[in-house]
C-alpha positions in Angstrom: 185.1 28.5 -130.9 184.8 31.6 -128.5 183.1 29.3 -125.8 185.6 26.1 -126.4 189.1 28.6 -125.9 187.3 30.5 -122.3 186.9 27.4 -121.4 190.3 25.7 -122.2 191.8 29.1 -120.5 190.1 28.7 -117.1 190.9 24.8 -117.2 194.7 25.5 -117.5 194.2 28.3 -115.4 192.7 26.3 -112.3 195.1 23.7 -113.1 197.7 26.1 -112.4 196.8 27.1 -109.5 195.2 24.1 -108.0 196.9 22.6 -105.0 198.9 18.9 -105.3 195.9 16.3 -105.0 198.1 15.3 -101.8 198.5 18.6 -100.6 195.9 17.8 -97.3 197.0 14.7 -96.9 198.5 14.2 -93.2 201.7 11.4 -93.2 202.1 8.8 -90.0 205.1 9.4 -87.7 206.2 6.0 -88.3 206.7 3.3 -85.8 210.2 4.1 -84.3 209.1 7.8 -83.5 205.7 6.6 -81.9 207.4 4.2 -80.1 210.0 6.8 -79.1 207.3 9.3 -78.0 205.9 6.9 -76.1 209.3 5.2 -74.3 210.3 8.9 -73.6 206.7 9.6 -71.3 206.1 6.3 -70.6 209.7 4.0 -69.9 212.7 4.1 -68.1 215.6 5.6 -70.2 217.7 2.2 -69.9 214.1 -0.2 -70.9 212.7 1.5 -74.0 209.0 1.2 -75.4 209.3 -1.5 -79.0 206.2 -1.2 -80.5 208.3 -3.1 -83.4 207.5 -6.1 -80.4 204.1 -5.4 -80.9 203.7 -5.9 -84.6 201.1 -8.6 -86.1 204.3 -10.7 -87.9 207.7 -9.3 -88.9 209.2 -6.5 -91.0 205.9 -4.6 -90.9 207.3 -1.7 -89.6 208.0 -0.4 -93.3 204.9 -0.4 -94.2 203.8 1.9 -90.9 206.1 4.9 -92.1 209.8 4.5 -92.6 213.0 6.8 -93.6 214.5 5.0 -96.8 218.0 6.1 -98.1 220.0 5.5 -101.0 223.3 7.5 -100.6 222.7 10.7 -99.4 219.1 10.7 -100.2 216.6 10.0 -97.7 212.9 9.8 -97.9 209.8 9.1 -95.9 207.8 6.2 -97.2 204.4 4.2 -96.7 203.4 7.4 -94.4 200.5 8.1 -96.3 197.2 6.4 -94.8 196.0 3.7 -96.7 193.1 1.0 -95.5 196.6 -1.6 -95.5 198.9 0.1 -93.0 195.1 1.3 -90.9 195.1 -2.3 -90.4 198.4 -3.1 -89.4 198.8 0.0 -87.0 195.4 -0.9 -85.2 196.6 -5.0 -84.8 200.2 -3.2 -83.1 198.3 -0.9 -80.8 195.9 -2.9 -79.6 198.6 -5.2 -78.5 200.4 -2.4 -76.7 196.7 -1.4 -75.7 196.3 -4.9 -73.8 199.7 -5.2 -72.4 199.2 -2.1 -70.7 195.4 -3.4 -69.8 197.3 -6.7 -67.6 199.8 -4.3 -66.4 197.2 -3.6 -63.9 198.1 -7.0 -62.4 201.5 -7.7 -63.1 203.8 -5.0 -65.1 204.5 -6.3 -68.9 206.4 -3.6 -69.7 208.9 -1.3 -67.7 207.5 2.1 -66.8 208.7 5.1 -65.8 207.7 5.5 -61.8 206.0 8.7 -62.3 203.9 6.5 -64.8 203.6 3.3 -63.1 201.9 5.8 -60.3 199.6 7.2 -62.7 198.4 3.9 -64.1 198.2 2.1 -60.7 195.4 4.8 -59.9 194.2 4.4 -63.2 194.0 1.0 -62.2 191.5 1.6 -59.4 188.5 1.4 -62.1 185.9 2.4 -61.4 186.9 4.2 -58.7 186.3 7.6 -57.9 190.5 8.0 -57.7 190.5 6.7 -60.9 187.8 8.7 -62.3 189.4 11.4 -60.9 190.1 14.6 -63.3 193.9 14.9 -62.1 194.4 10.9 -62.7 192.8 10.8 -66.0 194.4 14.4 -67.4 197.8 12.1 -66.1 196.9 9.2 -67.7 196.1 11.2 -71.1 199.1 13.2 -70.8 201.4 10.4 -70.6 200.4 8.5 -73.4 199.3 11.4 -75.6 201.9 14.4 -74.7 200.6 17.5 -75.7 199.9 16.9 -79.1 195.9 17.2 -79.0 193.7 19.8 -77.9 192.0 19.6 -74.6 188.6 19.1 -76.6 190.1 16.1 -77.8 191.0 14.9 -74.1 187.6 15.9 -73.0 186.2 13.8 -75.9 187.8 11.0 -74.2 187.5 11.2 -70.8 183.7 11.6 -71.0 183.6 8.8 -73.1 185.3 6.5 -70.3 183.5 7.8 -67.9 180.3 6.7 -69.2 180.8 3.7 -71.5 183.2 2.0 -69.3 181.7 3.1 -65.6 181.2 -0.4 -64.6 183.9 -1.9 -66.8 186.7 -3.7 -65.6 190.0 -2.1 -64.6 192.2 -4.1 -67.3 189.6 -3.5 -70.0 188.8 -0.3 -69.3 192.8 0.9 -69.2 193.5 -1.3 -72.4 190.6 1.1 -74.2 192.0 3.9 -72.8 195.6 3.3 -74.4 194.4 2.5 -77.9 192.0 5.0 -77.8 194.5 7.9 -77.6 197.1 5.6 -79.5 194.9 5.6 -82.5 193.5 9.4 -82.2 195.3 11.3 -85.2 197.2 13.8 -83.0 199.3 10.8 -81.8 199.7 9.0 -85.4 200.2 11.7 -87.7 203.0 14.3 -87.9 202.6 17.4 -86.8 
C-alpha cells in the first residue's frame, strides 16, 4: 500500500510539472508571411512574391499555416508540422525553387535590382564569380534574411560548392532556393 501511494504521489507529481506534450513543437510561418519575407528581399514593392501561385491545386494555403477568426478571436491553425502540410510546402517551393532556376534565362518573376544582380552572378555557375563567397553570402542573404546561423549558411554553401560544381546554372540555382526555402529557420516561427 506504502509502495502503490509513493508511487501515485510522484506520478501526479511529474504530471504536474511536466511540460505540454507540444511544448517543443516549432509552428510554420504560414504561406502569406513566407511569401512576404521573401517579396520584401526578393521583389519590387509594386510586383509582390505569391507563393499562393505556387501551390500544387487551390485553397492549400490553409493547410500551410493560417490566422482563423471568429469575431474577435483569432487563431493560428495547421502550423504544426505534420507529414500532410511537409508535402504540400515542398510541391510549392520547389515550384518557386524552379522558377527562380529559369530565371537565369528569362526572368519569371519580378525582382528587386539589387537581387536580379545577385542572381545574375549566381547565374554564372560554375563560375568562380559565382562560387564566389560575397555572391553566395548575397544569394543566401536574400532568400534566407538573417534568420539562420552562419553554420547553417556554411552548411550550404559547401554543399553547392561540391555536389553541384559541374552542375548546370538553372539546376544548380533552383537547388539553392529550395534548399534554404525548406531549412527550418526560414519555415518555422521564430
Amino acid at each position: 500500500m506504502k509502495r502503490w501511494l509513493v508511487t501515485a504521489l510522484l506520478a501526479g507529481f511529474a504530471a504536474l510539472t511536466a511540460p505540454p506534450a507540444d511544448a517543443q513543437t516549432a509552428q510554420f510561418k504560414g504561406l502569406a508571411a513566407a511569401s512576404r519575407d521573401l517579396s520584401s528581399r526578393l521583389a519590387p514593392r509594386d510586383k509582390p512574391i505569391e507563393l499562393y501561385d505556387f501551390l500544387p491545386a487551390e485553397d492549400l494555403d490553409a493547410l500551410l499555416g493560417s490566422w482563423a477568426g471568429f469575431g474577435s478571436e483569432h487563431n493560428f491553425r495547421n502550423g504544426v508540422p505534420n507529414a500532410l502540410n511537409m508535402v504540400i510546402w515542398h510541391a510549392t517551393l520547389e515550384r518557386f525553387s524552379a522558377a527562380m532556376g529559369e530565371s537565369c534565362a528569362r526572368p519569371r518573376l519580378a525582382f528587386h535590382p539589387r537581387f536580379l544582380a545577385t542572381l545574375k552572378q549566381v547565374c554564372a555557375w560554375p563560375g568562380a564569380a559565382a562560387q564566389s563567397e560575397t555572391t553566395l553570402q548575397e544569394f543566401w542573404l536574400a532568400v534566407m534574411g538573417y534568420s539562420a546561423p552562419e553554420s547553417e549558411y556554411r552548411a550550404w554553401r559547401d554543399f553547392f560548392r561540391t555536389a553541384y560544381a559541374a552542375k548546370p546554372p538553372a539546376e544548380t540555382v533552383a537547388a539553392m532556393t529550395l534548399a534554404i526555402t525548406m531549412n527550418p529557420h526560414f519555415l518555422l516561427q521564430q
